[in-house]
mmCIF file as Biopython writes it, N, C-alpha, C and O atoms, coordinates in Angstrom:
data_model
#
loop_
_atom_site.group_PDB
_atom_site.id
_atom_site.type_symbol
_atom_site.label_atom_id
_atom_site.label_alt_id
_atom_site.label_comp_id
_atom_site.label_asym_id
_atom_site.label_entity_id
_atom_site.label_seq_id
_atom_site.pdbx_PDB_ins_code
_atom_site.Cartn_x
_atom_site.Cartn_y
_atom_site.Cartn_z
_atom_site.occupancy
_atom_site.B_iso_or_equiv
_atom_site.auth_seq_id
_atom_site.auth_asym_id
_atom_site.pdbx_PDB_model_num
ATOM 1   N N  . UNK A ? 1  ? -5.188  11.534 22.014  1.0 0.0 1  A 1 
ATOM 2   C CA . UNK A ? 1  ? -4.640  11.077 20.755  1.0 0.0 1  A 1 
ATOM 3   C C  . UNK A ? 1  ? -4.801  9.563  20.683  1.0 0.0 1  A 1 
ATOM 4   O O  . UNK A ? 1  ? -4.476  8.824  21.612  1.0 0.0 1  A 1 
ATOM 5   N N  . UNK A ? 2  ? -5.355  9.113  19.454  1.0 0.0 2  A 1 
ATOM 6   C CA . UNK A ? 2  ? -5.932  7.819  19.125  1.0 0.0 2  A 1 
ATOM 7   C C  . UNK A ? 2  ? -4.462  7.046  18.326  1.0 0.0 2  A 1 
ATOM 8   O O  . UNK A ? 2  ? -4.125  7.534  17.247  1.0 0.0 2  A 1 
ATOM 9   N N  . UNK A ? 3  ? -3.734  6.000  18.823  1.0 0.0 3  A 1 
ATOM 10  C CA . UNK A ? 3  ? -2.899  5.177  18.299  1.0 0.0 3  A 1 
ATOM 11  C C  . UNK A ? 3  ? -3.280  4.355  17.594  1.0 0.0 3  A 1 
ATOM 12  O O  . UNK A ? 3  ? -4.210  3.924  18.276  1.0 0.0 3  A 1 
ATOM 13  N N  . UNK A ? 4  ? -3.280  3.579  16.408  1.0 0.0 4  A 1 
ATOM 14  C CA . UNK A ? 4  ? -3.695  1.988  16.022  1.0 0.0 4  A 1 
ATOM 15  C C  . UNK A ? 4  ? -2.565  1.667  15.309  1.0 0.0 4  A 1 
ATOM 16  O O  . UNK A ? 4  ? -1.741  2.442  14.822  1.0 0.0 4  A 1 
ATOM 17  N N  . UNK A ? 5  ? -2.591  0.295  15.279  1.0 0.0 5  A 1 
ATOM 18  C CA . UNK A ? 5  ? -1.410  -0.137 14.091  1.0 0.0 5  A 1 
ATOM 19  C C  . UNK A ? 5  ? -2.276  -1.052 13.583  1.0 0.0 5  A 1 
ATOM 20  O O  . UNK A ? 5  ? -3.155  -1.650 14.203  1.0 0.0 5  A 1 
ATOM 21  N N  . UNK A ? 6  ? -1.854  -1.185 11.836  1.0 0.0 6  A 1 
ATOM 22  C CA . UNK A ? 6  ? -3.038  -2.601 11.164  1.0 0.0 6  A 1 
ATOM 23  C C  . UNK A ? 6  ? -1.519  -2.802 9.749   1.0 0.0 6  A 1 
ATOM 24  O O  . UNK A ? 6  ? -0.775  -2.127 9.037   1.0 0.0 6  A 1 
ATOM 25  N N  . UNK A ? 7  ? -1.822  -4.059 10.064  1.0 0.0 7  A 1 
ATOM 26  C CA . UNK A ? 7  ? -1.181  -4.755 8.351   1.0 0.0 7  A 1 
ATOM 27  C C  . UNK A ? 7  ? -1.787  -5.525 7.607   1.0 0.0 7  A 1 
ATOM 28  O O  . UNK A ? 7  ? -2.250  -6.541 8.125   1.0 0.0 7  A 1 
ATOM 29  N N  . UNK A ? 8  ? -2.001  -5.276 6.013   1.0 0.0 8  A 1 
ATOM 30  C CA . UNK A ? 8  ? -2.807  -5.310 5.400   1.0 0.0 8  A 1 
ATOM 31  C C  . UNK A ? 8  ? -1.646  -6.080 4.332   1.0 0.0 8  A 1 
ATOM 32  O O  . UNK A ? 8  ? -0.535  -5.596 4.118   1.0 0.0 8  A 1 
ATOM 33  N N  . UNK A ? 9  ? -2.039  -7.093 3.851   1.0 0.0 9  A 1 
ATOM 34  C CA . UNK A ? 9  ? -0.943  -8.105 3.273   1.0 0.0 9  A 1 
ATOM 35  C C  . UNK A ? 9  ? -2.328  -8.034 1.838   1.0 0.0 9  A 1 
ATOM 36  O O  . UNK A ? 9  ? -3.472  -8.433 2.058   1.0 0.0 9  A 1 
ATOM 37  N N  . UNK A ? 10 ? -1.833  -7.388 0.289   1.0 0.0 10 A 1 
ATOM 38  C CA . UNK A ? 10 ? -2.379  -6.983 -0.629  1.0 0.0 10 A 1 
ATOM 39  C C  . UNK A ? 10 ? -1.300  -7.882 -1.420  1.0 0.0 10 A 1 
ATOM 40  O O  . UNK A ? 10 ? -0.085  -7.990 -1.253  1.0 0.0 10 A 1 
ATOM 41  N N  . UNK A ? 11 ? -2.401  -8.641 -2.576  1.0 0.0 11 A 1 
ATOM 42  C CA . UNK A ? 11 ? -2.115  -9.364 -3.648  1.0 0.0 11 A 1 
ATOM 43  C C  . UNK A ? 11 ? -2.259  -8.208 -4.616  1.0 0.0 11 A 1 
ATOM 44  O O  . UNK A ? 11 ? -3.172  -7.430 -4.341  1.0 0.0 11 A 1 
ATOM 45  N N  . UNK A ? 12 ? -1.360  -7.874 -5.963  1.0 0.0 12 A 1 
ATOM 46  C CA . UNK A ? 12 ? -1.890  -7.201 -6.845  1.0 0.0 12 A 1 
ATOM 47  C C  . UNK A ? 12 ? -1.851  -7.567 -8.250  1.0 0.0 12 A 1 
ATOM 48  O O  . UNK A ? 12 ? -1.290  -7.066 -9.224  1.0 0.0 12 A 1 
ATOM 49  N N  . UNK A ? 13 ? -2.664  -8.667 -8.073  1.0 0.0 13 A 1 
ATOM 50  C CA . UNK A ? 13 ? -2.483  -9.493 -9.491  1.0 0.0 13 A 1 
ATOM 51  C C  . UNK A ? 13 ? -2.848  -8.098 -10.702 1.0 0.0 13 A 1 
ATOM 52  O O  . UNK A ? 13 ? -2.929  -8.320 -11.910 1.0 0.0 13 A 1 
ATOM 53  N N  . UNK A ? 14 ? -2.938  -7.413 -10.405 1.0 0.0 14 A 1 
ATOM 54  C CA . UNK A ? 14 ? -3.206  -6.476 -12.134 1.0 0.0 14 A 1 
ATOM 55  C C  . UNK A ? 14 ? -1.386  -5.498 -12.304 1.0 0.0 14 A 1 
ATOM 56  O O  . UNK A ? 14 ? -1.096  -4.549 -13.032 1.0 0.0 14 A 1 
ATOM 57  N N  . UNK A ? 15 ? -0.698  -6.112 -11.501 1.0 0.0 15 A 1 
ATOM 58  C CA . UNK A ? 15 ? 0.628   -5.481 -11.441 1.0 0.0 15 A 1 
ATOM 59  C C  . UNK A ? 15 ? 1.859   -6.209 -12.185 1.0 0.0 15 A 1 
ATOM 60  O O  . UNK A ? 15 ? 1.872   -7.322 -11.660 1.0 0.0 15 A 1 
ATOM 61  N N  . UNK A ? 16 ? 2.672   -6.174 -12.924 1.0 0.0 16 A 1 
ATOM 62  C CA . UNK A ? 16 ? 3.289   -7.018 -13.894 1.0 0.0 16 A 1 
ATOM 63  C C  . UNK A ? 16 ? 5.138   -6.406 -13.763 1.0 0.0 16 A 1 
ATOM 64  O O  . UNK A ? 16 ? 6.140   -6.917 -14.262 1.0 0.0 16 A 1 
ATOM 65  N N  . UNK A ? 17 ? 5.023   -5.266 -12.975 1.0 0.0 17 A 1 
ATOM 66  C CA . UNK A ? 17 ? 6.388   -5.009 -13.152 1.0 0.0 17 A 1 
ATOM 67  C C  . UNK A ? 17 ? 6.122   -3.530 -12.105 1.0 0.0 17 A 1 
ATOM 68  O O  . UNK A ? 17 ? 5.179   -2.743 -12.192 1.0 0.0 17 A 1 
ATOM 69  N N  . UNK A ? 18 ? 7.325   -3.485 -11.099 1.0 0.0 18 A 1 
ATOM 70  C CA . UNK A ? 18 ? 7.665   -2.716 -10.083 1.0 0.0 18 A 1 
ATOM 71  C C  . UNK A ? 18 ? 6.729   -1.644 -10.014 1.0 0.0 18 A 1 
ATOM 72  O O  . UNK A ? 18 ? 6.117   -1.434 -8.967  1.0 0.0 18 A 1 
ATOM 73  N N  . UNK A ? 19 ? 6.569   -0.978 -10.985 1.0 0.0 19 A 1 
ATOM 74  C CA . UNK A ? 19 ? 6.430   0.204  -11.660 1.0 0.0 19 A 1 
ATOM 75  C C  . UNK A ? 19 ? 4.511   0.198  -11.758 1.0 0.0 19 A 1 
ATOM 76  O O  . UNK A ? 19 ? 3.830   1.220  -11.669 1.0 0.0 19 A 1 
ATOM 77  N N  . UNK A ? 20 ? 4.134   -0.765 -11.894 1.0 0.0 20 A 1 
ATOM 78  C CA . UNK A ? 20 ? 2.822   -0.832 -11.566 1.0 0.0 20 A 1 
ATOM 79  C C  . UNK A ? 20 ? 2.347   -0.626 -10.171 1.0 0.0 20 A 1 
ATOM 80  O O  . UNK A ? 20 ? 1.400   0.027  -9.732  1.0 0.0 20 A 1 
ATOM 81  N N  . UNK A ? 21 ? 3.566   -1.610 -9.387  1.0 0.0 21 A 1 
ATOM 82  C CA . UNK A ? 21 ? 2.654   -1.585 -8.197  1.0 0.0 21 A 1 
ATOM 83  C C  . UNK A ? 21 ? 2.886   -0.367 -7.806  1.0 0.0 21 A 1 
ATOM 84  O O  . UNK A ? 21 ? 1.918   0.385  -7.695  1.0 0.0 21 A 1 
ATOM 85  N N  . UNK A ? 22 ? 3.845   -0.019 -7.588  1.0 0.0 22 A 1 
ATOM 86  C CA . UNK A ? 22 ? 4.112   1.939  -7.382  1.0 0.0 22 A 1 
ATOM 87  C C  . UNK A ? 22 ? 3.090   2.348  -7.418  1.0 0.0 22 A 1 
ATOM 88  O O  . UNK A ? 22 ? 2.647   2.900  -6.412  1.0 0.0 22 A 1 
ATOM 89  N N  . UNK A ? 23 ? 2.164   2.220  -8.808  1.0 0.0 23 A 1 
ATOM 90  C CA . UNK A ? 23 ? 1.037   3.143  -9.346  1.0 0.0 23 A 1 
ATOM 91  C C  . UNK A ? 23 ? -0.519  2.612  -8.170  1.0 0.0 23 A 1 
ATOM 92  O O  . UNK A ? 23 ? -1.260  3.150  -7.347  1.0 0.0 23 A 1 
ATOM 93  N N  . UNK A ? 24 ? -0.370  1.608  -8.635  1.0 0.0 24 A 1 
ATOM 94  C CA . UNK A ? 24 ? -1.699  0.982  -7.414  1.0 0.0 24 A 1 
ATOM 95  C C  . UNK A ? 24 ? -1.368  1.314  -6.047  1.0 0.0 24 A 1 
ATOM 96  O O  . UNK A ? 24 ? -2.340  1.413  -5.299  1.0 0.0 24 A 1 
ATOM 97  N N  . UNK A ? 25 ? -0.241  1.508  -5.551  1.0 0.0 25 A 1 
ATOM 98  C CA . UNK A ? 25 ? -0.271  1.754  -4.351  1.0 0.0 25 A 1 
ATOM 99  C C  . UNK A ? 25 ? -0.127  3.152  -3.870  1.0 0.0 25 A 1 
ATOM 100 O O  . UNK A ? 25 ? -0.419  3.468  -2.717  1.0 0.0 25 A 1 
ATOM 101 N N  . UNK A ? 26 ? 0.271   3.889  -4.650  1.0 0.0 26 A 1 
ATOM 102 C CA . UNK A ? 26 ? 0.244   5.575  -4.472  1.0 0.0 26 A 1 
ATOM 103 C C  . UNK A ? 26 ? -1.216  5.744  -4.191  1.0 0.0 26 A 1 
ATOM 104 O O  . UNK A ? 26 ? -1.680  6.205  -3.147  1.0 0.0 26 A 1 
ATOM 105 N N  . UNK A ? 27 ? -2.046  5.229  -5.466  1.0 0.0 27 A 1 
ATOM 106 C CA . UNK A ? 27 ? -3.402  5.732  -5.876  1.0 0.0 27 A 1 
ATOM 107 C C  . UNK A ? 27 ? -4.100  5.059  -4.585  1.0 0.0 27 A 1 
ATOM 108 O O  . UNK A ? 27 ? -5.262  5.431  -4.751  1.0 0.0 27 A 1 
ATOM 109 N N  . UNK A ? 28 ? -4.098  4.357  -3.498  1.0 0.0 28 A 1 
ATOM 110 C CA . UNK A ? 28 ? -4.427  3.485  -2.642  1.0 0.0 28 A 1 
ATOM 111 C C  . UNK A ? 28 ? -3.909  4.569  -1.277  1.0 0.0 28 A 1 
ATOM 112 O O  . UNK A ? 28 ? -4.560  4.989  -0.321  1.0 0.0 28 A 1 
ATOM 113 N N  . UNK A ? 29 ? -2.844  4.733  -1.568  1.0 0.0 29 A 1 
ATOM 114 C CA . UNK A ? 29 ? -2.300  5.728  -0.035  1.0 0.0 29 A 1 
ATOM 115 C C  . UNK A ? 29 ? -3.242  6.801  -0.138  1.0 0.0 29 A 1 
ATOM 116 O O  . UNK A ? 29 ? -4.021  6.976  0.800   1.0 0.0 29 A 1 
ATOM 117 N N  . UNK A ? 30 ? -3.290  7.698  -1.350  1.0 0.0 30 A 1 
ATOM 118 C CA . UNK A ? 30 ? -3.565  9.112  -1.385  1.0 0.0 30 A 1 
ATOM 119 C C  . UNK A ? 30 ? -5.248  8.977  -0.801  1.0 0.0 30 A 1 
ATOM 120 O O  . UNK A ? 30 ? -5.881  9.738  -0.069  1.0 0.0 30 A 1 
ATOM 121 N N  . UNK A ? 31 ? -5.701  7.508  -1.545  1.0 0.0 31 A 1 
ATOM 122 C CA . UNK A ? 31 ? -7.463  7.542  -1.061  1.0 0.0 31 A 1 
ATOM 123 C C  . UNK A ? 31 ? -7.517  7.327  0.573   1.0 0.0 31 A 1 
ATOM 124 O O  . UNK A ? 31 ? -8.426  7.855  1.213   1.0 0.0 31 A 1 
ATOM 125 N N  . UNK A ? 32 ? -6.559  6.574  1.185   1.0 0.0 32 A 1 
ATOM 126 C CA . UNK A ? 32 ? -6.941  6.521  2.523   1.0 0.0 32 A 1 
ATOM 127 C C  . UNK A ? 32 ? -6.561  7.515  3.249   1.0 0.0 32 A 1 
ATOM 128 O O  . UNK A ? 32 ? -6.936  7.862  4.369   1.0 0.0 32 A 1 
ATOM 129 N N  . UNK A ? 33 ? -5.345  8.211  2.138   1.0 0.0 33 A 1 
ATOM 130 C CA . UNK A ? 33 ? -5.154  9.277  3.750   1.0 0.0 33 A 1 
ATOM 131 C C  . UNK A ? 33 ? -6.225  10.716 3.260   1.0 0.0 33 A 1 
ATOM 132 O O  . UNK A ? 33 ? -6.285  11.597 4.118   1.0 0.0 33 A 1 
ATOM 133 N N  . UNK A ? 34 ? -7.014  10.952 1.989   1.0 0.0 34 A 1 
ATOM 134 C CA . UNK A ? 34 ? -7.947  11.517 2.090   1.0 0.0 34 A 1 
ATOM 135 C C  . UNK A ? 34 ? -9.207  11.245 2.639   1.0 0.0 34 A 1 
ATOM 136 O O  . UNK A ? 34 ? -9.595  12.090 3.446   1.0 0.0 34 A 1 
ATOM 137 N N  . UNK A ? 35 ? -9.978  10.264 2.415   1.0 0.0 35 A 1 
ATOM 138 C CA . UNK A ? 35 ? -10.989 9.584  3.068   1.0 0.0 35 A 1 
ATOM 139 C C  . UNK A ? 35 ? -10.968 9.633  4.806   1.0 0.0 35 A 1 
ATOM 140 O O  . UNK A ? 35 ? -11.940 10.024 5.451   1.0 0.0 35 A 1 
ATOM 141 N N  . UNK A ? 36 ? -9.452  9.083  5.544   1.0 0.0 36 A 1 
ATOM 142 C CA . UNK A ? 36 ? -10.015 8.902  6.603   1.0 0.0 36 A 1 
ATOM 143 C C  . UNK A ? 36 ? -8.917  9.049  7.290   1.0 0.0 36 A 1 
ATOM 144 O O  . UNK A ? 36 ? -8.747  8.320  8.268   1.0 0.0 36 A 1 
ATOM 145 N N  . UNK A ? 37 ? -7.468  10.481 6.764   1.0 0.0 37 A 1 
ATOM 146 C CA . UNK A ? 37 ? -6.460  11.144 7.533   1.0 0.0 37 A 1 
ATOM 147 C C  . UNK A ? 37 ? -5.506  10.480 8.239   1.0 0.0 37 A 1 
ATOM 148 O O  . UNK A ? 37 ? -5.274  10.844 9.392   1.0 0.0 37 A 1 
ATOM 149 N N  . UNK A ? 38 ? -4.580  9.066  7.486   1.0 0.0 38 A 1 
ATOM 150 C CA . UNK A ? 38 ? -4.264  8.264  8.152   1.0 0.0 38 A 1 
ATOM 151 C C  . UNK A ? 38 ? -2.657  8.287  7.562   1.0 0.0 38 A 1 
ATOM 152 O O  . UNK A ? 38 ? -2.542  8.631  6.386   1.0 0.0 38 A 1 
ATOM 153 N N  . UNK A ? 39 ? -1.504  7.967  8.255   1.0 0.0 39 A 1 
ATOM 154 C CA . UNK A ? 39 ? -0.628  7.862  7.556   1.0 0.0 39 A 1 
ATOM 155 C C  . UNK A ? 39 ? -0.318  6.133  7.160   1.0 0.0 39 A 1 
ATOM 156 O O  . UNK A ? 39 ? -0.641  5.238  7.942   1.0 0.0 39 A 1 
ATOM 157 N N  . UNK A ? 40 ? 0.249   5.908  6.031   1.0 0.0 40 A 1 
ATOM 158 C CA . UNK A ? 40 ? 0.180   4.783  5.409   1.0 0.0 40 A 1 
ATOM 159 C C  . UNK A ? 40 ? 1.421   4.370  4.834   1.0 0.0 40 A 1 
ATOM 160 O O  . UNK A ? 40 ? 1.817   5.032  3.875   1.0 0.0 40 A 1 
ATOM 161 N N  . UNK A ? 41 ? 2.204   3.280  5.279   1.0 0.0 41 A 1 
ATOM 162 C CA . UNK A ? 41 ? 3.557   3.303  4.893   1.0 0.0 41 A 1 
ATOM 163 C C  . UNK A ? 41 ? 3.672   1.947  4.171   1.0 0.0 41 A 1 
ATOM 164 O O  . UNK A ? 41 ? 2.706   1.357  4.655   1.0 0.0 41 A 1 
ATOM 165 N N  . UNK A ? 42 ? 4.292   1.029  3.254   1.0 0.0 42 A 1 
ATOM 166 C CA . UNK A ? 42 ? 5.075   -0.031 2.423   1.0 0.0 42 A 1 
ATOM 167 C C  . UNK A ? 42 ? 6.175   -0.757 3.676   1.0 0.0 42 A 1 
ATOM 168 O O  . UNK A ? 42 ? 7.256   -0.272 4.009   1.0 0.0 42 A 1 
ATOM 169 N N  . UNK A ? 43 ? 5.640   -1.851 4.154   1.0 0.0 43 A 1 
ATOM 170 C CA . UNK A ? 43 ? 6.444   -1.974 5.171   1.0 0.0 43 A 1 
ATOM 171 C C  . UNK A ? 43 ? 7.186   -3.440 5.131   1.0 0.0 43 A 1 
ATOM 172 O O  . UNK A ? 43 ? 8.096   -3.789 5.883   1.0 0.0 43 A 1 
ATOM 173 N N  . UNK A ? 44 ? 6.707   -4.068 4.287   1.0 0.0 44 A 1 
ATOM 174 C CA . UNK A ? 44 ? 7.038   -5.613 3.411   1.0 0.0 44 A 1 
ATOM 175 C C  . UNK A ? 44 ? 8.186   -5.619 2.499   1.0 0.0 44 A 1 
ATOM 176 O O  . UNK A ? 44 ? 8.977   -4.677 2.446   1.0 0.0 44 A 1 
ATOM 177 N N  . UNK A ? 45 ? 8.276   -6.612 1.825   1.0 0.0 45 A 1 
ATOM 178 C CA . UNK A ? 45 ? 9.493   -7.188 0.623   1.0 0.0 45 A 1 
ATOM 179 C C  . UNK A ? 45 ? 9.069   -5.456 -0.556  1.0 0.0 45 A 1 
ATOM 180 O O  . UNK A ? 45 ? 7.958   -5.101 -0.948  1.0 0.0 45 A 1 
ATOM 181 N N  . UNK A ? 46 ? 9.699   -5.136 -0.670  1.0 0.0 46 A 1 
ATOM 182 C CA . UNK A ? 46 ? 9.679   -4.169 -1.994  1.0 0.0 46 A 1 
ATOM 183 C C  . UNK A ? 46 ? 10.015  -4.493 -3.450  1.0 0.0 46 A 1 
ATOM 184 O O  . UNK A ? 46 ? 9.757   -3.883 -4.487  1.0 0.0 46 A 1 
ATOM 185 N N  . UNK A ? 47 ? 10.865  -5.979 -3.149  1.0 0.0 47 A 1 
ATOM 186 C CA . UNK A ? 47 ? 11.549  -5.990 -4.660  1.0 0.0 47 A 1 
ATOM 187 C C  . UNK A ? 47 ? 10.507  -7.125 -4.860  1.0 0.0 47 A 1 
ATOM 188 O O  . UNK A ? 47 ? 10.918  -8.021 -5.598  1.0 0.0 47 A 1 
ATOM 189 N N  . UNK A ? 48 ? 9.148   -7.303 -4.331  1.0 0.0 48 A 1 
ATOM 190 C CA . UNK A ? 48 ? 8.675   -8.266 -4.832  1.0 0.0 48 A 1 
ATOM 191 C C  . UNK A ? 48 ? 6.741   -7.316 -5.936  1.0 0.0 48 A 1 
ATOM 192 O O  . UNK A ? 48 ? 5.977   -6.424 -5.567  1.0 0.0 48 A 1 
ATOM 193 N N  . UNK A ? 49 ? 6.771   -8.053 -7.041  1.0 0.0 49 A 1 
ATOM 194 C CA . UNK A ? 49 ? 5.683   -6.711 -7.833  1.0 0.0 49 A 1 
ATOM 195 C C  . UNK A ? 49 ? 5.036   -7.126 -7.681  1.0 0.0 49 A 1 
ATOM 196 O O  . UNK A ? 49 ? 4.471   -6.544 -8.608  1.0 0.0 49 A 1 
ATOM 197 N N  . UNK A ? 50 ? 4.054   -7.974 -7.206  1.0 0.0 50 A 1 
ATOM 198 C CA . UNK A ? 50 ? 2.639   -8.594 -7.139  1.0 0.0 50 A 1 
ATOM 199 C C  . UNK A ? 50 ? 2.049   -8.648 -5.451  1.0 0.0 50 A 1 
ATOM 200 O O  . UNK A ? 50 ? 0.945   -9.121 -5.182  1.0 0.0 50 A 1 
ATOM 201 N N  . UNK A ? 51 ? 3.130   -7.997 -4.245  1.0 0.0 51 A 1 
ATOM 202 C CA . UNK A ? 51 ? 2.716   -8.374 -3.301  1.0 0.0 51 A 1 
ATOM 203 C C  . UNK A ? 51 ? 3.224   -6.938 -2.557  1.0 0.0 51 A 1 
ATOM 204 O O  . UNK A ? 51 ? 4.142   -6.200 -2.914  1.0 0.0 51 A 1 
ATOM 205 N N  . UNK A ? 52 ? 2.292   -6.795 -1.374  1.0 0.0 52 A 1 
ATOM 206 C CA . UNK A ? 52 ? 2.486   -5.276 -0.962  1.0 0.0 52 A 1 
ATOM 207 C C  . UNK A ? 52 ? 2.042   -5.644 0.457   1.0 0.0 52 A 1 
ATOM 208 O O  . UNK A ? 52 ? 1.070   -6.396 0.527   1.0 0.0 52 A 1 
ATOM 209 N N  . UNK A ? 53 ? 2.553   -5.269 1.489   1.0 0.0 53 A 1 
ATOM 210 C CA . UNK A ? 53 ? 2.449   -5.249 3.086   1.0 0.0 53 A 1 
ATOM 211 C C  . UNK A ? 53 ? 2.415   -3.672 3.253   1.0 0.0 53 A 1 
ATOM 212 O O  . UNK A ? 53 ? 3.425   -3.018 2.993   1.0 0.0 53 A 1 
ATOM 213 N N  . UNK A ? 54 ? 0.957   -2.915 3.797   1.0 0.0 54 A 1 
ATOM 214 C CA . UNK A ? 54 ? 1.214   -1.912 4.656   1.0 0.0 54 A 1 
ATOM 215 C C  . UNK A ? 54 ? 0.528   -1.833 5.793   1.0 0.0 54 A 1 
ATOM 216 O O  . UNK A ? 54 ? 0.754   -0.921 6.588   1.0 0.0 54 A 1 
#
Protein backbone atom coordinates (compact mmCIF):
# COMPACT_ATOMS: atom_id res chain seq x y z
CA UNK A 1 0.00 0.00 0.00
CA UNK A 2 1.27 3.33 -1.48
CA UNK A 3 0.97 6.45 1.18
CA UNK A 4 1.54 10.17 -0.15
CA UNK A 5 0.47 13.37 1.31
CA UNK A 6 0.51 16.74 -1.12
CA UNK A 7 -0.99 20.38 -0.43
CA UNK A 8 -2.07 22.22 -3.09
CA UNK A 9 -2.72 26.00 -2.02
CA UNK A 10 -5.52 27.05 -5.12
CA UNK A 11 -6.37 30.73 -5.91
CA UNK A 12 -9.97 30.83 -7.34
CA UNK A 13 -10.25 34.07 -8.74
CA UNK A 14 -13.56 33.01 -10.88
CA UNK A 15 -15.23 32.46 -7.27
CA UNK A 16 -17.17 35.54 -5.76
CA UNK A 17 -19.09 34.02 -2.90
CA UNK A 18 -18.79 30.64 -0.70
CA UNK A 19 -21.08 28.97 -2.83
CA UNK A 20 -18.92 29.15 -5.89
CA UNK A 21 -16.05 27.82 -4.50
CA UNK A 22 -18.11 24.76 -3.25
CA UNK A 23 -18.92 24.38 -6.99
CA UNK A 24 -15.18 24.57 -8.36
CA UNK A 25 -14.06 22.46 -5.85
CA UNK A 26 -16.57 19.53 -5.88
CA UNK A 27 -16.14 19.58 -9.77
CA UNK A 28 -12.14 19.39 -9.03
CA UNK A 29 -12.49 16.47 -6.26
CA UNK A 30 -14.87 14.28 -8.36
CA UNK A 31 -12.12 14.71 -11.53
CA UNK A 32 -9.23 13.60 -9.40
CA UNK A 33 -10.70 10.98 -7.59
CA UNK A 34 -12.01 9.64 -11.06
CA UNK A 35 -8.94 10.14 -13.14
CA UNK A 36 -6.47 8.85 -10.66
CA UNK A 37 -8.58 7.11 -7.34
CA UNK A 38 -7.39 9.46 -4.78
CA UNK A 39 -9.08 10.73 -1.73
CA UNK A 40 -9.14 14.57 -1.58
CA UNK A 41 -10.04 16.62 1.39
CA UNK A 42 -10.48 20.97 2.07
CA UNK A 43 -7.99 21.21 4.70
CA UNK A 44 -7.37 25.25 4.89
CA UNK A 45 -9.43 28.51 6.07
CA UNK A 46 -13.10 27.58 4.76
CA UNK A 47 -14.69 30.88 5.49
CA UNK A 48 -12.31 32.33 3.11
CA UNK A 49 -14.08 32.26 -1.04
CA UNK A 50 -11.24 32.88 -3.25
CA UNK A 51 -8.70 30.54 -1.55
CA UNK A 52 -8.75 26.68 -1.10
CA UNK A 53 -5.91 24.37 0.61
CA UNK A 54 -6.23 20.58 -0.21
Amino acid sequence: MTIGSVVFELDIDSAFSLKEKRRVLNSLKTRLKNKFNVAVAEVGEKDVWNRADL
